[in-house]
C-alpha positions, 0 to 999 in steps of 0.5 A: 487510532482506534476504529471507534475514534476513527467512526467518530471523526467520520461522523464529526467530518460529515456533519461540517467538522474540518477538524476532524478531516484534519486529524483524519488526514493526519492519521492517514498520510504516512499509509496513504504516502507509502502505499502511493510510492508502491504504485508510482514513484513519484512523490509529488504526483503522490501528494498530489493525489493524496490533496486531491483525495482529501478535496474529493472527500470535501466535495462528497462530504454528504454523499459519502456513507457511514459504511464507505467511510474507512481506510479502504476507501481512502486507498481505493481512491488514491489508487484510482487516482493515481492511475486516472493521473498516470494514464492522463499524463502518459507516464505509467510504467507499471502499476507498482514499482518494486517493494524492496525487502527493506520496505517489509522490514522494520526501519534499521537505524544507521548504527545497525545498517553499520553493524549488519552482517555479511549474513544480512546482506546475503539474505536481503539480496536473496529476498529482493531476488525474489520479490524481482521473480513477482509480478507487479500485480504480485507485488501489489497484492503482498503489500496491501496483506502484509504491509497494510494488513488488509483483509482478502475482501478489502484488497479485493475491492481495492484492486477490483477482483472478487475474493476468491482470485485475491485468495489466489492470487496472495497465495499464489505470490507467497508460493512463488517468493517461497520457492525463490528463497529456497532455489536462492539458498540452496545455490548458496549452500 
């Protein structure tokens, strides 16, 4: 979808449309689920929470601006959710579970997982182990930058740092995993 059909559904959600919200909840879901999965889990506290993100968006549909309506928004609120949830509940183990190399990867079909080769297998252990040597801090910043594609900015106001420590902390986590890949494949070579 692009942006300006995205701005548009905004506005047409602020000025009373439901169906606009719907195709808004449509187009947001499956990034909305995944992203929530990386936090906690838990799928059904993750539905949940979507639900309630989207019953807020309801009740704040004449006090949300323009500007703040955007996917970031929609991931910020998830993310407090979550948490506010986590906390309440006294079940948070962490603030993401691990992001498994098969998460970063396009879906394999089950042929292709019948076919994948002992090579593939190596380089996917050797990539968990890497992931493994992150934090989940870490592993939440890689995946708001290259699984969702967002800029330093928005992860910065998604995790609630400035800029410059989402910079750090990005290239901070690609120097580590860039590191365990190398020290992993030499120990194979």
């Amino acid at each position: 979808m692009i942006n300006q059909e995205t701005d548009d559904l905004w506005c047409r959600f602020k000025s009373g449309d439901d169906d606009a919200l719907s195709k808004l909840y449509n187009h947001y879901i499956h990034d909305l689920f995944s992203y929530g999965l990386k936090i906690n889990g838990d799928e059904s506290l993750i539905k949940d929470c979507i639900q309630e993100v989207f019953i807020q968006l309801i009740d704040k549909r004449k006090k949300i601006r323009l500007s703040d309506a955007t996917p970031v928004y929609l991931f910020k609120s998830l993310r407090n959710k979550l948490l506010e949830e986590l906390r309440s509940k006294n079940r948070k183990m962490g603030i993401v579970k691990l992001i498994s190399y098969e998460d970063a990867c396009h879906e394999i079909s089950a042929e292709q997982s019948i076919v994948s080769s002992e090579e593939d297998q190596i380089r996917s252990q050797i990539m968990d182990n890497a992931l493994n040597t992150l934090s989940d801090y870490q592993k939440e910043a890689i995946f708001l930058k290259y699984s969702q594609g967002f800029e330093y900015e928005k992860i910065a106001e998604i995790l609630k740092i400035d800029i410059a420590s989402a910079r750090t902390l990005i290239y901070r986590s690609l120097k580590k995993l860039k590191e365990s890949v190398i020290a992993k494949t030499r120990i194979l070579l």
